[in-house]
GUVOLO-627620 format. One record per residue (C-alpha): z negated, y, x; residue in three letters. Coordinates in steps of 0.25 Angstrom, whole numbers, padded with zeros to 4 digits, always signed. Example, Ala and Ser with C-alpha at 12.3 -4.5 7.8 and 13.67 -1.06 7.14 Angstrom:
<recs>
-0031-0018+0049ALA-0029-0004+0055SER
</recs>
This chain:
<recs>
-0464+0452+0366UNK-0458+0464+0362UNK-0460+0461+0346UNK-0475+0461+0352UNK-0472+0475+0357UNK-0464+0481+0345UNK-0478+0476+0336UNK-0489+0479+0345UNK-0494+0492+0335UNK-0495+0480+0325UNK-0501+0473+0333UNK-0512+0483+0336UNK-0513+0485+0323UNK-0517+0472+0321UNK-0528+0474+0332UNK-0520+0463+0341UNK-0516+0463+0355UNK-0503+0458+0361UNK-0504+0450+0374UNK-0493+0442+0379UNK-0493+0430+0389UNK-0482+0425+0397UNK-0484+0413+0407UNK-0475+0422+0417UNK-0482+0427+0428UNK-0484+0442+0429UNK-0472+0449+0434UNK-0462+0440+0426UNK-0472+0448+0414UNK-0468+0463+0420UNK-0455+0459+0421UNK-0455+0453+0405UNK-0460+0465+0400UNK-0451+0474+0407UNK-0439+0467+0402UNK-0446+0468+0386UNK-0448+0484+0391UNK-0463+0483+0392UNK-0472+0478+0383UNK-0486+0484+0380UNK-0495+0474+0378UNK-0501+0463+0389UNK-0490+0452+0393UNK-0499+0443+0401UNK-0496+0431+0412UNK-0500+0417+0409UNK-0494+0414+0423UNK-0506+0408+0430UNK-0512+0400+0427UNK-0497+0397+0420UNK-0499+0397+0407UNK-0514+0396+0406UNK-0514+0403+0395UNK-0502+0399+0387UNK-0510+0384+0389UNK-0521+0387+0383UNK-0512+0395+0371UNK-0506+0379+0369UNK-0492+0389+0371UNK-0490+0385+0387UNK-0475+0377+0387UNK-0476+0363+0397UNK-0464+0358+0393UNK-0448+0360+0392UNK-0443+0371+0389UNK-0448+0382+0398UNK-0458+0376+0403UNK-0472+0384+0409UNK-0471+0395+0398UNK-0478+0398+0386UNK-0474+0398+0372UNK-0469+0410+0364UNK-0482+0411+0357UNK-0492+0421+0349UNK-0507+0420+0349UNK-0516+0428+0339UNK-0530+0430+0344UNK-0541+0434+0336UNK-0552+0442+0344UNK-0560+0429+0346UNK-0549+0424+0354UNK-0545+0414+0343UNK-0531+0413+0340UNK-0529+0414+0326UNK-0512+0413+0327UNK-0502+0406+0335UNK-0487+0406+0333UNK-0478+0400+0346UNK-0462+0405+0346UNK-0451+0398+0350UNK-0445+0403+0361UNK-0438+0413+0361UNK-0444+0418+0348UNK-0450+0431+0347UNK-0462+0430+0339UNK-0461+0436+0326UNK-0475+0448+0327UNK-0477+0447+0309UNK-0485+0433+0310UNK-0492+0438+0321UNK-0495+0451+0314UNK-0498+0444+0302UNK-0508+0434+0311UNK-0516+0446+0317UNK-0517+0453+0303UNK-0526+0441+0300UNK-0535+0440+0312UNK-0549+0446+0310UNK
</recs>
């Protein structure tokens, strides 16, 4: 999250916009971006229904480990809402921003 935060004038750049989405509810979020030192780009709750949006990403876990959370993933959407990129991470990987600068420098 905070490689997000270091790149987000790339990201501008690239005429993107940073969202994050956490199946945590909405104080657990405050309290996660305090304890990064704030970020400044939307961190979002997937809390309820749990994991309604991570379902429909296909990125929602079921299953052993860490059951009722969602992947470590990254989405690219185009402006017609079609994603155009789609990488998921192993936990705990922190995603690695290049390819995703790379994908967006070939959206249209």
């Amino acid at each position: 999250m905070t490689a997000f935060q270091a790149d987000l004038a790339r990201f501008a750049d690239l005429n993107a916009q940073v969202v994050g989405i956490s199946c945590d509810n909405v104080p657990t979020n405050i309290a996660f971006r305090k304890h990064l030192g704030g970020l400044s780009y939307p961190l979002l709750s997937d809390f309820y229904p749990h994991g309604a949006v991570a379902q429909k990403f296909g990125v929602f876990r079921t299953g052993d480990p860490l059951p009722g959370i969602s992947e470590r993933a990254v989405f690219v959407v185009d402006k017609q809402g079609k994603i155009v990129w789609a990488k998921v991470f192993e936990l705990p990987t922190q995603p690695d921003n290049a390819p995703i600068l790379d994908a967006l420098k070939k959206v249209k």
